[in-house]
N, C-alpha and C positions, 0 to 999 in steps of 0.2 A: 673498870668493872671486875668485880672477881669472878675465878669461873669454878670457884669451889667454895662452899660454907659450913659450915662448922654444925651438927645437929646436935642437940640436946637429948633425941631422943634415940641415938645408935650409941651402940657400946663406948662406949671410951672415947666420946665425943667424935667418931670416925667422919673423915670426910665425906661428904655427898657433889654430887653436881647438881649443879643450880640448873633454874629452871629454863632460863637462857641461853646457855651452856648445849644443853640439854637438847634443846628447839634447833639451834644451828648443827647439831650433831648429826639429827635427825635429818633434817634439812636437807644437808650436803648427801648423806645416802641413800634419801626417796632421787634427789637430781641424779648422782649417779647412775642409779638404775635403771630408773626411763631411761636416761641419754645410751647408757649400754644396752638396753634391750632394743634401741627406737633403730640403733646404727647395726646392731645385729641381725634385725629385719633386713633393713637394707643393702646391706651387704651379699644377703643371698638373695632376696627378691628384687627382680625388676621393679622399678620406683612405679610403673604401671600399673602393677601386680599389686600394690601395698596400699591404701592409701595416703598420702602424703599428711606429710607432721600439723602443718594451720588447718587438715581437715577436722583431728582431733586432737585439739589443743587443750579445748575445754575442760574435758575429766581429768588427763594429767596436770594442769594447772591448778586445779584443785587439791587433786592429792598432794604433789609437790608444798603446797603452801597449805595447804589446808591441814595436815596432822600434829605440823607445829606448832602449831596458831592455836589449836587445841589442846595440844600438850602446855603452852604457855596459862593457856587462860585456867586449864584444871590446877595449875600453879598456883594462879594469881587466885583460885578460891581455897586456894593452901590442902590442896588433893596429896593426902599420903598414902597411894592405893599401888598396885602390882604393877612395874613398869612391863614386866613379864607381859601378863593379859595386855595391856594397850599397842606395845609392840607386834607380838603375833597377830594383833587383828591390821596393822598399818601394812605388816610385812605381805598376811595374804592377800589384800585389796591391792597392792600395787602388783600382786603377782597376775592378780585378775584381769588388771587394768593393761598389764604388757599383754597380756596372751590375744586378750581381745582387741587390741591395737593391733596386733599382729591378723588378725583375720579381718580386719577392717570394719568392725561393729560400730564404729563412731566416723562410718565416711560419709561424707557428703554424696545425698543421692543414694545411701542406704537407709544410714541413721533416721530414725525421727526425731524431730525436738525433744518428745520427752526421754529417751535414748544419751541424749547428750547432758540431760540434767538432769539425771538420776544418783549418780556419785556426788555433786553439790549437793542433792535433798540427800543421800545420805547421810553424809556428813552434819546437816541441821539435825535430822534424827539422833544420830550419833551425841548432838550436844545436847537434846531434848533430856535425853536417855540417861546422860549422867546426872543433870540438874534433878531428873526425876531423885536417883538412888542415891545419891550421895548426902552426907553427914547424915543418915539415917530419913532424911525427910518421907521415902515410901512409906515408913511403917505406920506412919498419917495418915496415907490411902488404902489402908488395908479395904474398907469397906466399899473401894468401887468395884469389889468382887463382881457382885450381882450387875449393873454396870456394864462390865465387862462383858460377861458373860449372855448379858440380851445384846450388844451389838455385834459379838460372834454369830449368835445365831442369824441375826439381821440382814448381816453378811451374804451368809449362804444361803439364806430366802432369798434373797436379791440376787443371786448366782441363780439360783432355782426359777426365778419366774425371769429374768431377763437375761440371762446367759445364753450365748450360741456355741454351737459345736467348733473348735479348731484345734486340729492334731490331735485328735485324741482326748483332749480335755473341752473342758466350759470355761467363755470368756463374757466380759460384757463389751459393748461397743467399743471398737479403740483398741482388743487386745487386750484389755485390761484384769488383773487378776487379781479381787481382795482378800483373797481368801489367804493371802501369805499373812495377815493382818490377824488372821483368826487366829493364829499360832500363840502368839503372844499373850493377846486376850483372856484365851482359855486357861493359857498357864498362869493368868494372874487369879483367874476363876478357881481354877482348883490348888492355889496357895492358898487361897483367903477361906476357900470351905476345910481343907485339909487339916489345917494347925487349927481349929478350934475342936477338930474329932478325930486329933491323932491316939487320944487312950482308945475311944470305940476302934479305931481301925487296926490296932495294935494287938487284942484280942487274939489269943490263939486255943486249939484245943488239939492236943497232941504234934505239937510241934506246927501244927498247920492254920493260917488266919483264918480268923471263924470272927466278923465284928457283925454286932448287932444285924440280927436279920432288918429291921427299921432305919439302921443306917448304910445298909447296905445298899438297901430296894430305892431309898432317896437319891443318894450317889450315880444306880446306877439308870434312873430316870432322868433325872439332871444330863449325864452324858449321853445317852442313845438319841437325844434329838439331833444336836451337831456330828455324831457320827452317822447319824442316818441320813443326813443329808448330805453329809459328803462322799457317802456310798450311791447315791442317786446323783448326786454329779460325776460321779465315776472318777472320784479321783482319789485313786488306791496309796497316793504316795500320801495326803496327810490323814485318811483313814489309818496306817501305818502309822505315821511320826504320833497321833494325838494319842493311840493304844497306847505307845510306847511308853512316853512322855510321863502317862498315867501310871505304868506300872513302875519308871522310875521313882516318882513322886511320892507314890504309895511307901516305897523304902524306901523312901529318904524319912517322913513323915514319924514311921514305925521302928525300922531300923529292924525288921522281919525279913529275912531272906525268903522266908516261903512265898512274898508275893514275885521276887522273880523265877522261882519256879514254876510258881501255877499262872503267869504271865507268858513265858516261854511255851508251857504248855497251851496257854489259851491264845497264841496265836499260830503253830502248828493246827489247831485242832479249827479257827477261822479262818486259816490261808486254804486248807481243804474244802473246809463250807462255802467259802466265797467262790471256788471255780467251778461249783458246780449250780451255784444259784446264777453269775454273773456270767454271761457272754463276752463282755467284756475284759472281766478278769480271768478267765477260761484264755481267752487268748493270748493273754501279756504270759500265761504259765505255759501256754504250747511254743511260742517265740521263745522263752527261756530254755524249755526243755528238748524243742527237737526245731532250732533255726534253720537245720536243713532239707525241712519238708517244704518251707519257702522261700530258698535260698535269693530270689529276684523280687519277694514281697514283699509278707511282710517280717521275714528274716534278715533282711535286707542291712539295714540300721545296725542290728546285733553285730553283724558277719562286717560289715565294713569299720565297726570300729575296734575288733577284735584286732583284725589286720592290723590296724594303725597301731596299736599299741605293739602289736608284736615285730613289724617293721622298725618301730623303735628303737629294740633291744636296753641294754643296761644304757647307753650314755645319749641316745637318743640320735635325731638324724639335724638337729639343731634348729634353733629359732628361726623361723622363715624358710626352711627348707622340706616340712615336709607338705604330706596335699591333706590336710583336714577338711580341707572341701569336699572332698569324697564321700564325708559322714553326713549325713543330714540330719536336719539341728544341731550341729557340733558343738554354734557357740552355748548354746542352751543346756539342754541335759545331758549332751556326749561331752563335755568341753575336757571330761580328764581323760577322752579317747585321744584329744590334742597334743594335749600337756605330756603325755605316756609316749606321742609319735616321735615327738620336738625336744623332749625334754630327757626322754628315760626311762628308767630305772631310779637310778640315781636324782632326778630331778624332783618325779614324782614323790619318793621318800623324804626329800627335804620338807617337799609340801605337806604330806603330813605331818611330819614330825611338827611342823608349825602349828596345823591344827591340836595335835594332841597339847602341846605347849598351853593354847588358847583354853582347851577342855580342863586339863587338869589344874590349871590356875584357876577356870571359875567357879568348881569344885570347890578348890580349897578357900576361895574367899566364901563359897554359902556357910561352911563347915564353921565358919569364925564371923558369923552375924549373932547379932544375939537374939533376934524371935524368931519363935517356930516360922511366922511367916514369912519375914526378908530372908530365912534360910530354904525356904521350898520355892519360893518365887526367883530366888539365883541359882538353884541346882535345875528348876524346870525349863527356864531358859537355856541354862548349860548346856541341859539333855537334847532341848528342842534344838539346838543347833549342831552338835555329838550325833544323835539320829537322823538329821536329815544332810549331813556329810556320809553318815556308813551307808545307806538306803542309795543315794546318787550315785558313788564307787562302786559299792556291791552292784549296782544295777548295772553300771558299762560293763565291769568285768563278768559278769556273766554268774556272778554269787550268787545272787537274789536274781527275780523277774525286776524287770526296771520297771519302775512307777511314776515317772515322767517329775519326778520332783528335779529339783535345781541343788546345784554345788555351793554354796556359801560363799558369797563376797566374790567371786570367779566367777559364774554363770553371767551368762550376759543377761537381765532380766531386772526392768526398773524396780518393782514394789518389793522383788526378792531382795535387791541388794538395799534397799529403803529400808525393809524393815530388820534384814540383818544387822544393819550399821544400829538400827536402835536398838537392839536386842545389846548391840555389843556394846554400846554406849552405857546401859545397863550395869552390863556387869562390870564396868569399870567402874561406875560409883558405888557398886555394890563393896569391891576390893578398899576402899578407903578405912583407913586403921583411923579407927577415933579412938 
């Protein structure tokens, strides 16, 4: 079997690695990793302490086999897309998967079953996601815009009349949270309306966007329902990511800087409005701004993962050695107060840098789609996973008020990591050079 083939379509006939090649390569350094990170635990924690490897066997089994298997078969439909983008998202999910093996998120007697098969449904997402984008096949669904768009809203009616209060947020029976689901959705909603009225949105009048008052007042009917109702589930983190998202999308659309200024502007001038209207968000801004008025409350969270990360210092106090137990919800919304205890400085910055990798790749494949719409539909996913990594960060470190949103692909959290993996699935088809 060769383990190099000859391309027609790189310069000067340059060698490539096959796809096989490719798959074992891969292989051999997702195995690595676990087995380094599984023996790393164990070596500082009592085997008591940890829980034991056949407890969570599951998810790492998957990932181990499971990215190759994926990488082959994007082969086998002859995928000539960013190994960059497919990488960075393999690299943070196993980063994910160690962290949370190390706090014992997949132990027997904690886990739940759907806990333990959330990385497999990943992973199916993940291949959904590519069949979706790839060799152009989305630009066929453009029209489940609308679609889309009534089962976002659906969504959060269905949060709204059968949601229960826990931690802070709305769940339905189970725990369960679909509102990670609305992310996507809407960004396929406002691709598909966007690129048919990017001249009206493009409009300017003295340097500044002025688009039809008619299409303006439609736009922003259309959106005030799903943000109003995710202002009344009180959940300020995707009220955040869906603004955002939007005033990304606006520039990308138009290619008008002034919608992120009067976007910057109009969310300084609703982070103000919202704490004076919201009790709820009035508080996540008094815990942001003065944690030591209730340092044993509900300051408490902030102030103990501050420690951790600072405990850390640059190289960290190493895997299985520090107490992220301390943090509550750690593996959840604090998990990069872990990763900062255990890992660094230095560890932490790797982890980004990976992210930015993942960001700036899926950028540059929307930049290189050829319709207005398969190129707003991969910059708004981009964005929607770009904004809700700075929103999580910012949030432990104390930059922003934290909004109870999740870390991407690392957060312990089934529908988050489900629908991330399709979102990323996504943009890998999206990167396919036809």
């Amino acid at each position: 079997m060769k383990l190099f083939r000859k391309s027609s379509e790189t310069p000067e006939g340059a060698a490539v690695f096959s796809p096989v090649y490719t798959a074992v390569c891969l292989f051999a350094v997702t195995l690595l990793t676990v087995v380094f990170a599984s023996l790393s635990v164990l070596s500082v924690k009592p085997v008591a302490d940890v829980a034991p490897w056949q407890e969570q066997f599951v998810p790492f089994f998957f990932y181990v086999f499971g990215f190759p298997l994926l990488l082959v078969g994007m082969h086998l439909c002859n995928w000539k897309g960013d190994p960059g983008l497919f990488g960075s998202v393999a690299l943070i999910s196993g980063i994910g998967l160690a962290v949370q093996y190390r706090m014992g998120s997949f132990a027997a007697g904690i886990a739940k079953p759907a806990a333990l098969i959330a990385f497999p449904c990943g992973l199916a997402a993940f291949a959904v996601g590519f069949l979706l984008t790839a060799k152009g096949r989305v630009a066929k669904l453009a029209f489940l815009g609308w679609p889309a768009y009534a089962l976002a809203v659906g969504g959060l009616s269905v949060m709204l009349l059968m949601g229960r209060k826990f931690r802070g947020g709305m769940y339905l029976p189970g725990n369960m949270n679909p509102t990670e689901i609305v992310k996507p959705l809407l960004v396929w909603f406002l691709a598909f309306y966007l690129a048919k009225r990017g001249k009206a949105f493009a409009e300017t009048q003295v340097g500044i966007p002025a688009p039809p008052l008619r299409t303006l007042a439609a736009l922003a009917a259309f959106w005030s329902v799903p943000i109003l109702a995710s202002i009344l589930l009180h959940d300020l983190g995707l009220t955040a990511l869906l603004n955002a998202v939007l005033i990304i999308m606006l520039f990308a659309v138009t290619r008008k800087g002034g919608y992120l200024v009067l976007g910057v502007g109009a969310v300084v001038v609703a982070g103000y409005a919202v704490q004076l209207l919201s009790a709820h968000a009035r508080a996540r801004f008094d815990v942001w701004l003065h944690p030591f008025r209730d340092p044993t409350g509900k300051g408490w969270q902030v102030l103990q993962a501050l420690s951790a990360m600072f405990s850390g210092g640059l190289w960290g106090a190493g895997l299985g050695s520090g107490l992220p137990e301390a943090v509550p919800i750690v593996t959840s919304d604090f998990v990069y107060a872990a990763m900062a205890e255990e890992l660094g400085i230095v560890g932490c910055a790797c982890v980004l840098i990976a992210y930015l990798v993942l960001f700036s790749r899926g950028f540059k494949a929307a930049g290189a789609l050829p319709s207005p719409f398969e190129q707003l539909l991969c910059a708004g996913l981009t964005a929607s996973l770009a904004v809700q990594t700075l929103l999580n960060i910012a949030g432990v470190t104390k930059a922003l008020p934290m909004t109870g949103i999740t870390l991407p692909f690392i957060s312990h959290g089934g529908s988050s990591l489900i629908t991330s993996l399709w979102i990323a699935g996504m943009l890998v088809g999206f990167s396919d050079r036809r």
